[in-house]
N, CA, C and O atoms as CSV, one atom per row, in Angstrom:
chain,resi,resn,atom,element,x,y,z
A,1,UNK,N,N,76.871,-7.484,62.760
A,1,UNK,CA,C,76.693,-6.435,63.745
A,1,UNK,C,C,75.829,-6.985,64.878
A,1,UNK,O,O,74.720,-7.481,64.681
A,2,UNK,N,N,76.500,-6.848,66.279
A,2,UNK,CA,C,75.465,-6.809,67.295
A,2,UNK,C,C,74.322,-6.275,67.187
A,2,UNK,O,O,74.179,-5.314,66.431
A,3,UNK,N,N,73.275,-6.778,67.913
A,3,UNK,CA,C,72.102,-6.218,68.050
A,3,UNK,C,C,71.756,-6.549,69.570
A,3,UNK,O,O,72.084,-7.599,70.124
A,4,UNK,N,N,70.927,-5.330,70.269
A,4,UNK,CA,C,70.317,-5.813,71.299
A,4,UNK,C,C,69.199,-5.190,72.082
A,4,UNK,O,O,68.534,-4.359,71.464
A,5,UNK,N,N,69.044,-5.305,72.664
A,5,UNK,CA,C,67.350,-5.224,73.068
A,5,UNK,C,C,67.094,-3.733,72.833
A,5,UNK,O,O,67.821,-2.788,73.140
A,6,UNK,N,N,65.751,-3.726,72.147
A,6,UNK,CA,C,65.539,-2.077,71.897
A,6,UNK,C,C,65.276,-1.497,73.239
A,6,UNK,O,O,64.717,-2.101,74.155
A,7,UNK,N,N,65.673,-0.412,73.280
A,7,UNK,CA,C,65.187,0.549,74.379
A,7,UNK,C,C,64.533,1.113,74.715
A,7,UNK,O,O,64.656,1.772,75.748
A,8,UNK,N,N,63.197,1.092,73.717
A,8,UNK,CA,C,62.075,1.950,73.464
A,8,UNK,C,C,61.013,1.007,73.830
A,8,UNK,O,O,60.284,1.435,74.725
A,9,UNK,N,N,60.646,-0.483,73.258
A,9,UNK,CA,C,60.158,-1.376,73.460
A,9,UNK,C,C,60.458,-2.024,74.443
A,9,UNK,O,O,59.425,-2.608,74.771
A,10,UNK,N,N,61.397,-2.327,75.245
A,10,UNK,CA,C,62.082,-3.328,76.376
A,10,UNK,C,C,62.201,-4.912,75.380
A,10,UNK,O,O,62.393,-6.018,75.885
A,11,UNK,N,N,62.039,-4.651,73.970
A,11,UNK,CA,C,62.113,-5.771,73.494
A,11,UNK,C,C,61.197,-6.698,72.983
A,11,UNK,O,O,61.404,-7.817,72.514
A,12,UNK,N,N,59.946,-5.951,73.172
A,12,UNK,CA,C,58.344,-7.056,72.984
A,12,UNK,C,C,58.250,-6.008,71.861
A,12,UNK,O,O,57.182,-5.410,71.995
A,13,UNK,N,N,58.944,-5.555,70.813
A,13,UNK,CA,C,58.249,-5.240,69.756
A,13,UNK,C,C,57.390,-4.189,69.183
A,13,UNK,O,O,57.414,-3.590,68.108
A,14,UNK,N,N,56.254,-4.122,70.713
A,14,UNK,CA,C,54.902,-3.122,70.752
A,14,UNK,C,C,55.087,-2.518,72.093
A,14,UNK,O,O,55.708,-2.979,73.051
A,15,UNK,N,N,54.163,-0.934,71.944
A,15,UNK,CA,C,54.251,-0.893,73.103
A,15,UNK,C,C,52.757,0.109,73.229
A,15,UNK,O,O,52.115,0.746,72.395
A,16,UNK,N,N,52.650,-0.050,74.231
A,16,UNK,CA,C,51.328,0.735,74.751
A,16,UNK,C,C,51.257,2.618,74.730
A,16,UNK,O,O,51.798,3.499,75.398
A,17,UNK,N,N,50.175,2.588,73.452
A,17,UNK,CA,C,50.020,4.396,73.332
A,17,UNK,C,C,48.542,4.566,73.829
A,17,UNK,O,O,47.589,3.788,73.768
A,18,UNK,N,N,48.658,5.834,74.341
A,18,UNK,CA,C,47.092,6.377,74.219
A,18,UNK,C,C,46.687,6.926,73.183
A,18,UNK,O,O,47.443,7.599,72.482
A,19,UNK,N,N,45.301,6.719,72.875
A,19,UNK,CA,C,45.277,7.757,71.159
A,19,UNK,C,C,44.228,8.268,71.786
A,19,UNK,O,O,43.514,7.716,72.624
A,20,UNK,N,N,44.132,9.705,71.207
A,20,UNK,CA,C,43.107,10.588,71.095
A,20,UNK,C,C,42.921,11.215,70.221
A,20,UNK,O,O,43.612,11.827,69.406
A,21,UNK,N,N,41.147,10.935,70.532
A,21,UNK,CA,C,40.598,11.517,69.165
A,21,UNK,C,C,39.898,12.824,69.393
A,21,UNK,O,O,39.934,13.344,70.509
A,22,UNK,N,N,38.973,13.631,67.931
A,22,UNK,CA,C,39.073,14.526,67.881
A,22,UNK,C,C,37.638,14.725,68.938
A,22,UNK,O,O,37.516,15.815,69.495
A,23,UNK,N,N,36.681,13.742,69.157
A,23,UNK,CA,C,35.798,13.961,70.095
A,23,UNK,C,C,35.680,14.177,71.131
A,23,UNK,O,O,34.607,14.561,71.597
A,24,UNK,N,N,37.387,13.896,72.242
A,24,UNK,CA,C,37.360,13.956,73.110
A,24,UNK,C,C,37.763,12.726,74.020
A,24,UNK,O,O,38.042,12.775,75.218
A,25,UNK,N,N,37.734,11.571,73.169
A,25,UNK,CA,C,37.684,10.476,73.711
A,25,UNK,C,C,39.285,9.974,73.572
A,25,UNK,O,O,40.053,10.848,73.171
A,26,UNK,N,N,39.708,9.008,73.785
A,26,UNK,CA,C,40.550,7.991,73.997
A,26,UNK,C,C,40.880,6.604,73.975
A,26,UNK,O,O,40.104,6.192,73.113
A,27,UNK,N,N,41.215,6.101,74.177
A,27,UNK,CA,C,41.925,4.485,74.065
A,27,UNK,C,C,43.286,3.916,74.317
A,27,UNK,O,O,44.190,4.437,73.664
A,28,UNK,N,N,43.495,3.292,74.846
A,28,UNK,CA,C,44.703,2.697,74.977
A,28,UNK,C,C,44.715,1.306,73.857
A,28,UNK,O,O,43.698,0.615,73.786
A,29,UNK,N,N,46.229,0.893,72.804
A,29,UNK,CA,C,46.536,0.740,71.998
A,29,UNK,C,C,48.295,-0.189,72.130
A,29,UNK,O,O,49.323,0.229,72.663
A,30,UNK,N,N,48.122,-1.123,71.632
A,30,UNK,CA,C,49.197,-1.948,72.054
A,30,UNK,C,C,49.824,-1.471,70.282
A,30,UNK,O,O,49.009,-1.789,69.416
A,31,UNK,N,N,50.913,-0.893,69.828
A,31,UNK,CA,C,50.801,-0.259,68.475
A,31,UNK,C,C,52.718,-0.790,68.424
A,31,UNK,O,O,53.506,-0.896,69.364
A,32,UNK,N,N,52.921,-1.012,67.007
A,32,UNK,CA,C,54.261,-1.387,66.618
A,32,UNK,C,C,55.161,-0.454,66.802
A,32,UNK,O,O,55.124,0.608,66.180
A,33,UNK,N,N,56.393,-0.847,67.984
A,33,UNK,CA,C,57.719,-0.081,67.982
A,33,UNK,C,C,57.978,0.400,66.293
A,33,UNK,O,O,57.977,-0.260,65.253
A,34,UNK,N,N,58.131,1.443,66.493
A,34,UNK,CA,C,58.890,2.294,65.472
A,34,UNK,C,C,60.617,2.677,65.534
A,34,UNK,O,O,61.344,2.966,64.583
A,35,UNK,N,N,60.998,2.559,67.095
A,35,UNK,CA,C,62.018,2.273,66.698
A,35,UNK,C,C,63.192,0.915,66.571
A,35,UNK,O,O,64.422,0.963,66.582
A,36,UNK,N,N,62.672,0.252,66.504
A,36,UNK,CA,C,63.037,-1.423,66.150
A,36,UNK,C,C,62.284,-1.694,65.215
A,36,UNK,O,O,62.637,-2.605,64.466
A,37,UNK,N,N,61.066,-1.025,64.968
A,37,UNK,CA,C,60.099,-1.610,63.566
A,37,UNK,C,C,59.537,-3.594,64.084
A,37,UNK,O,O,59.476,-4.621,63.409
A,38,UNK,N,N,59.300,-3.356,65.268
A,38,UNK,CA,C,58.700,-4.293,65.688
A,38,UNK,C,C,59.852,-5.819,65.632
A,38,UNK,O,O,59.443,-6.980,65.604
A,39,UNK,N,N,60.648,-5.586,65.630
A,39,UNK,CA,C,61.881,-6.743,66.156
A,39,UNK,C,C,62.059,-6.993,67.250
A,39,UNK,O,O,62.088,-8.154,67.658
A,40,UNK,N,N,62.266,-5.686,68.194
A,40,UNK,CA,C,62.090,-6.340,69.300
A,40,UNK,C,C,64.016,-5.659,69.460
A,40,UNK,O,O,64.499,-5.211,70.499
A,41,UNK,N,N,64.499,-5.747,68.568
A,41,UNK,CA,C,65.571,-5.191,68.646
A,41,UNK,C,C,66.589,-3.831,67.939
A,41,UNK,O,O,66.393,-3.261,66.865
A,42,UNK,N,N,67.608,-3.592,68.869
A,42,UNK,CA,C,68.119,-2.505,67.745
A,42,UNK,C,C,69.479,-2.396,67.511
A,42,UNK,O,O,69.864,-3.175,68.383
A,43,UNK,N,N,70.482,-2.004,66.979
A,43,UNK,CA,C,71.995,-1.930,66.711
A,43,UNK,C,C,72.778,-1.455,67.490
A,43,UNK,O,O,72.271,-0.645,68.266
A,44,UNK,N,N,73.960,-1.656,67.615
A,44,UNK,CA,C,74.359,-1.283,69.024
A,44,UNK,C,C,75.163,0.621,68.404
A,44,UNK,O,O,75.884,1.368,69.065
A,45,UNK,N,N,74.620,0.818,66.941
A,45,UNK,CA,C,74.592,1.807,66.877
A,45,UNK,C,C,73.890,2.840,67.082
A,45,UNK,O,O,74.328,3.954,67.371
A,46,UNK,N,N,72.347,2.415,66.893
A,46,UNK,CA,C,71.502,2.883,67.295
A,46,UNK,C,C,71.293,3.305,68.759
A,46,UNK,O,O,70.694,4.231,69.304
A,47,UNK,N,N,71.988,2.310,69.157
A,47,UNK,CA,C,72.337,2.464,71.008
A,47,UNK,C,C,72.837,3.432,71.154
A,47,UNK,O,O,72.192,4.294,71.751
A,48,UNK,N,N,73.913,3.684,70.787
A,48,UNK,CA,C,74.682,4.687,71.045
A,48,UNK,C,C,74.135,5.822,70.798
A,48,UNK,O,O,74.068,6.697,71.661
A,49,UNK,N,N,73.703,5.959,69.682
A,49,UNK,CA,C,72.986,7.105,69.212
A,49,UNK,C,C,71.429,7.809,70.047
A,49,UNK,O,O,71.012,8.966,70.107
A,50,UNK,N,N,71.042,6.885,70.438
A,50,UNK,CA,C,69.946,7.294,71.732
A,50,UNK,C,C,70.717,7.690,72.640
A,50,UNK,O,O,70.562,8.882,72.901
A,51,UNK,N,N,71.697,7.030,73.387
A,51,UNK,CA,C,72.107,7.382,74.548
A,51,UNK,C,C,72.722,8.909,74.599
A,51,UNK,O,O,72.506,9.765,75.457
A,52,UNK,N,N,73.622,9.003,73.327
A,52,UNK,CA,C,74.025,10.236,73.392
A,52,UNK,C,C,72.887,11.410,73.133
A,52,UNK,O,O,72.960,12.624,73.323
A,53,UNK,N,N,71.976,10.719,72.705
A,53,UNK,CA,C,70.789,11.900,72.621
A,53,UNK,C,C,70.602,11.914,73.941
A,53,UNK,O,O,70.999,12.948,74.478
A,54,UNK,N,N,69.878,10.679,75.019
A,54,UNK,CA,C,69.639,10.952,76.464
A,54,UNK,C,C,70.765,12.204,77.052
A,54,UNK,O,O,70.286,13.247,77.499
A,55,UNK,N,N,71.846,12.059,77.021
A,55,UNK,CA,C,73.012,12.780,77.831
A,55,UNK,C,C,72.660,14.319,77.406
A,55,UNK,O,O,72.550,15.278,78.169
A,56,UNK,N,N,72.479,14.294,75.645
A,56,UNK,CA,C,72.630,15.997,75.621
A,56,UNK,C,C,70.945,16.470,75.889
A,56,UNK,O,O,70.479,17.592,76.086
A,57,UNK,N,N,70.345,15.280,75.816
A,57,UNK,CA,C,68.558,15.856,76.347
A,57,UNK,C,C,68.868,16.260,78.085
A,57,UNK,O,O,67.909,16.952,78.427
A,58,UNK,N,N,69.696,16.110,79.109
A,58,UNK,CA,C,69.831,16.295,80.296
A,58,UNK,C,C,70.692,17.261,80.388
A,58,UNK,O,O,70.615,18.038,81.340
A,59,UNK,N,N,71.850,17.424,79.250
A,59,UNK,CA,C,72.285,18.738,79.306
A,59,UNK,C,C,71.159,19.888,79.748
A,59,UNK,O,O,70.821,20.609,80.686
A,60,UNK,N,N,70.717,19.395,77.900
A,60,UNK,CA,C,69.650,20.725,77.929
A,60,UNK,C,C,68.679,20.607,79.411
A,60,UNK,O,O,69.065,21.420,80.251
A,61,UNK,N,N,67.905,20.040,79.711
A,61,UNK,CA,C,67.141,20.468,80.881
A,61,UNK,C,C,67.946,20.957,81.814
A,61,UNK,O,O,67.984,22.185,81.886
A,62,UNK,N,N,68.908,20.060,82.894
A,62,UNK,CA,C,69.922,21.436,83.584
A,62,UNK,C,C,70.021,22.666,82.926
A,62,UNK,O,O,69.274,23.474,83.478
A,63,UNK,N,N,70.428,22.995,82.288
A,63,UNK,CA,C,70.370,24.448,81.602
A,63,UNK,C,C,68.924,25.304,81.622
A,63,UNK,O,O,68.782,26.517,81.463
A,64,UNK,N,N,67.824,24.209,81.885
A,64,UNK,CA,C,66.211,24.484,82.080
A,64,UNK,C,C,65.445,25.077,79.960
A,64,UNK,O,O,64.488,25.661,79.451
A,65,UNK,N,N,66.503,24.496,79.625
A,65,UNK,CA,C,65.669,24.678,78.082
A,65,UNK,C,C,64.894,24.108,77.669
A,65,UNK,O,O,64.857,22.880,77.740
A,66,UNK,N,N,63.680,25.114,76.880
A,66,UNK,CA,C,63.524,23.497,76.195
A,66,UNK,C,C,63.871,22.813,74.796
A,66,UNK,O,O,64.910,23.034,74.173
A,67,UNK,N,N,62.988,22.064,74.446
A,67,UNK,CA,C,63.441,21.665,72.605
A,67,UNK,C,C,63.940,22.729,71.769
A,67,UNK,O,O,65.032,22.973,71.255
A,68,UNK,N,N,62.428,23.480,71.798
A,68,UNK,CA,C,62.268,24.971,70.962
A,68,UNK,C,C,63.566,25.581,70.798
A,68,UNK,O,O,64.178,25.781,69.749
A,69,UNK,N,N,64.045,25.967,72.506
A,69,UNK,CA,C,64.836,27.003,72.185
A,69,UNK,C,C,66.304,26.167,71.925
A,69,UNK,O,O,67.158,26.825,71.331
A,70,UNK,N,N,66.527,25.319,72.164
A,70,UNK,CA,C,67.687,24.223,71.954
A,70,UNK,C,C,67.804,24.164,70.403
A,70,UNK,O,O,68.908,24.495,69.972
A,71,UNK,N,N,66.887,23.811,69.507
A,71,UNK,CA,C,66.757,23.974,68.193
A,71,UNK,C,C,66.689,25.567,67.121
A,71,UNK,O,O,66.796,25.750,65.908
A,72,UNK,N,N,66.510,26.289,68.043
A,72,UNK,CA,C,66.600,27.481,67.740
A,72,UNK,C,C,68.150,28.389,68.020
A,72,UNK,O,O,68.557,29.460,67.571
A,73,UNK,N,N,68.832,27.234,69.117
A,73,UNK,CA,C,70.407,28.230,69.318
A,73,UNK,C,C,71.168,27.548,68.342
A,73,UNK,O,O,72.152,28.077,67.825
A,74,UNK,N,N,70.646,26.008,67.951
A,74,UNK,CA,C,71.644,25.182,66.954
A,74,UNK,C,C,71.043,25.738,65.396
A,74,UNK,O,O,71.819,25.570,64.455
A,75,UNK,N,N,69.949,26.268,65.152
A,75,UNK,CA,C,69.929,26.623,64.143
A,75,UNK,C,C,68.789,25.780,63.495
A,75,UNK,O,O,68.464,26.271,62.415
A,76,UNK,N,N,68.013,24.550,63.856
A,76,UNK,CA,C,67.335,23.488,63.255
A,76,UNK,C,C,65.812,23.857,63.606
A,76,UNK,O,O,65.531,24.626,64.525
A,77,UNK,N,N,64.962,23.305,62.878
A,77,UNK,CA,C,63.638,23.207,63.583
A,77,UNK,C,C,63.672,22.270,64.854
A,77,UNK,O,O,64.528,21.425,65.117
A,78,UNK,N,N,62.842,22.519,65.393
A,78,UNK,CA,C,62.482,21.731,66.442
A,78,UNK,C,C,61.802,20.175,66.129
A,78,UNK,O,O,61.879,19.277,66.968
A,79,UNK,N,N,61.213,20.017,64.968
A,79,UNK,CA,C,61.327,18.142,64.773
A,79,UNK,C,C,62.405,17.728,64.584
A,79,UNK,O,O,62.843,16.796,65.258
A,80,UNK,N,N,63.093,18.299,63.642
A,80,UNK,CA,C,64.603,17.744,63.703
A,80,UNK,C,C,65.423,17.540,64.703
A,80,UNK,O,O,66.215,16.606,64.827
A,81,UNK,N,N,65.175,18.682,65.634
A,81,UNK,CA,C,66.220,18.172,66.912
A,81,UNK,C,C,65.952,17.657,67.736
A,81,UNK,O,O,66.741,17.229,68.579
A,82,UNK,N,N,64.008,17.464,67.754
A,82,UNK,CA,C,64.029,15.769,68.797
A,82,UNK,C,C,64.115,14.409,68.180
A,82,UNK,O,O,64.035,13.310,68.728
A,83,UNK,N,N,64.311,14.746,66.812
A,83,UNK,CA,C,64.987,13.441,66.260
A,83,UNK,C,C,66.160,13.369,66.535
A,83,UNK,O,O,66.321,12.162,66.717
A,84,UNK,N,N,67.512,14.067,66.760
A,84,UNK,CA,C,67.939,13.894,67.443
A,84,UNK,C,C,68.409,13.495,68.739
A,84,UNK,O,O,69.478,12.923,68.948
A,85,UNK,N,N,67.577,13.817,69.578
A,85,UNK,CA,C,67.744,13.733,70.912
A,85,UNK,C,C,67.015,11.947,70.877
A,85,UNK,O,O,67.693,11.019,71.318
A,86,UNK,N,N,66.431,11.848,70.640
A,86,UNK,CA,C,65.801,10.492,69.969
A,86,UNK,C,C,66.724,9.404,69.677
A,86,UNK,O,O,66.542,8.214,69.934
A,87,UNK,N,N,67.778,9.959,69.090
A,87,UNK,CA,C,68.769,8.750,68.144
A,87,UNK,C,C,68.290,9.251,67.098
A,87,UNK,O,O,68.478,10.460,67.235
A,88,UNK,N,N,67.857,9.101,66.270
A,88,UNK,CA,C,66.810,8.979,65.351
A,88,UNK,C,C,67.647,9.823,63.737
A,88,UNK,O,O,67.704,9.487,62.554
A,89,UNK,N,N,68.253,11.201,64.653
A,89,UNK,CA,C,69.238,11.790,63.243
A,89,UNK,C,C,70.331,12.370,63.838
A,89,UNK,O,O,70.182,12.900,64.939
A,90,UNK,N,N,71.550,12.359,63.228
A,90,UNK,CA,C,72.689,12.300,63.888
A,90,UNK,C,C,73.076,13.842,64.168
A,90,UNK,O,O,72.808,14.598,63.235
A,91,UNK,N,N,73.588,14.347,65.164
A,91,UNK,CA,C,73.961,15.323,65.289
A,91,UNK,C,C,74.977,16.316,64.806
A,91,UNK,O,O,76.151,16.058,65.068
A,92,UNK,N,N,74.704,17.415,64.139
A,92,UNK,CA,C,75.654,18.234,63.441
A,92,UNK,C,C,76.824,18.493,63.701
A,92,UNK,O,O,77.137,18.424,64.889
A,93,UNK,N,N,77.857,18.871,62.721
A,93,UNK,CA,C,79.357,18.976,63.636
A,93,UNK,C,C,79.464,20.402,64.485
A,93,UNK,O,O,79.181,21.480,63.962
A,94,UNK,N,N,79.866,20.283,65.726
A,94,UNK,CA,C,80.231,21.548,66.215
A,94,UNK,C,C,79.063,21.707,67.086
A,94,UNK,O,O,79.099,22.558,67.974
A,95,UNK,N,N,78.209,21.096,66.946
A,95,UNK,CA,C,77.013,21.220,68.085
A,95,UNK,C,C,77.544,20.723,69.744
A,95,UNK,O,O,77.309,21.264,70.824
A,96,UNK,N,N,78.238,19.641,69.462
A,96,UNK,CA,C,78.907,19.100,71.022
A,96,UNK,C,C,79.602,20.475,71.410
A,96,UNK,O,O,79.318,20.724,72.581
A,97,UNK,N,N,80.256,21.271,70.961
A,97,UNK,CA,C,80.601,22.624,71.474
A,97,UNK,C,C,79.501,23.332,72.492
A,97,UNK,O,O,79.719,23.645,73.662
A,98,UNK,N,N,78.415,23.485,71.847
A,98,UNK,CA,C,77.103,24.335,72.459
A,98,UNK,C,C,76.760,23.336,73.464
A,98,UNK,O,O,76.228,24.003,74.351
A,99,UNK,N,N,76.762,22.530,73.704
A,99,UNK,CA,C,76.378,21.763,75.175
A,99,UNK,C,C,77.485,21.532,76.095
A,99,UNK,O,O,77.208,21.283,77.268
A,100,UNK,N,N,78.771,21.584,75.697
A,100,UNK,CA,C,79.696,21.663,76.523
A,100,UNK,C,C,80.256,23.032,77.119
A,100,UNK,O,O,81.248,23.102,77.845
A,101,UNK,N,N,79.423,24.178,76.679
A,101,UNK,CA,C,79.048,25.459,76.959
A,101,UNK,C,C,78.077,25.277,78.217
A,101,UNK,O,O,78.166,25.407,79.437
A,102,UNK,N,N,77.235,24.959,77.409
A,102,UNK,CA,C,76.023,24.990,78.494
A,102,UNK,C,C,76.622,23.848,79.854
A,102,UNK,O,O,76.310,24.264,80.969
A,103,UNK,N,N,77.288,22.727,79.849
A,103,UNK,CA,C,77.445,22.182,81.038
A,103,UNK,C,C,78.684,22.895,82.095
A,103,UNK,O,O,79.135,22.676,83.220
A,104,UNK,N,N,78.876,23.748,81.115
A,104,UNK,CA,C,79.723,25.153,82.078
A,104,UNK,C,C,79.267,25.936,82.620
A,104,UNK,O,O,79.916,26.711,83.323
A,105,UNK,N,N,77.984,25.991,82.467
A,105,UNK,CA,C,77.306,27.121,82.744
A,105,UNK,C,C,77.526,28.064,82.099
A,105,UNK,O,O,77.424,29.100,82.757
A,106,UNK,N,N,77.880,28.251,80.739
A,106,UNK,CA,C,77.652,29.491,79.902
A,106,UNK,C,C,76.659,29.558,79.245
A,106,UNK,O,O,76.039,28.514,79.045
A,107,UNK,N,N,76.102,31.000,78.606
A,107,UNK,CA,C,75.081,31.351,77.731
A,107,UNK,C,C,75.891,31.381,76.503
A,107,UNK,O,O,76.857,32.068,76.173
A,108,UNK,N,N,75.066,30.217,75.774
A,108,UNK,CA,C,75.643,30.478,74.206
A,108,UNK,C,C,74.276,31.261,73.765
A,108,UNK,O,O,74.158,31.701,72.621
């Protein structure tokens, strides 16, 4: 299987978080891609699977939704469906229906 440059990392593996703590304070943090798991790379399934999350994450904003209620018309919690939108977990059957609603401009 192909592999190629993660999309999350640009490919270096790590990438720069801020952490905050409970005092108030902060830090910046060079911390291991999670989604390459620090390779540096990812599958060109995984590709796909982000991208189609990007497309229906832009659905939803044209439509002006947000996560919440996006996960709440499909039926899921809301971690689950930004794992989705993520790549991260694959999308249910019959859900491409409800965004091809919404890029009609209908209210589902």
């Amino acid at each position: 299987m192909d592999t190629l440059r993660c999309y999350h990392c640009d490919g270096q593996g790590e990438s720069l978080a801020h952490l905050h703590y409970a005092d108030g304070h902060g830090e910046w943090r060079r911390l291991r891609c999670t989604t390459c798991d620090g390779t540096g790379t990812v599958s060109q399934a995984q590709q796909v699977a982000w991208e189609e999350g990007r497309r229906r994450r832009d659905i939803r904003m044209a439509a002006d939704l947000t996560q919440r209620e996006m996960a709440a018309r499909l039926g899921f919690p809301v971690a689950e469906y930004s794992q989705m939108e993520h790549g991260r977990r694959e999308w249910p059957e019959g859900s491409e229906s409800v965004f091809a609603a919404l890029e009609e401009g209908e209210h589902v």
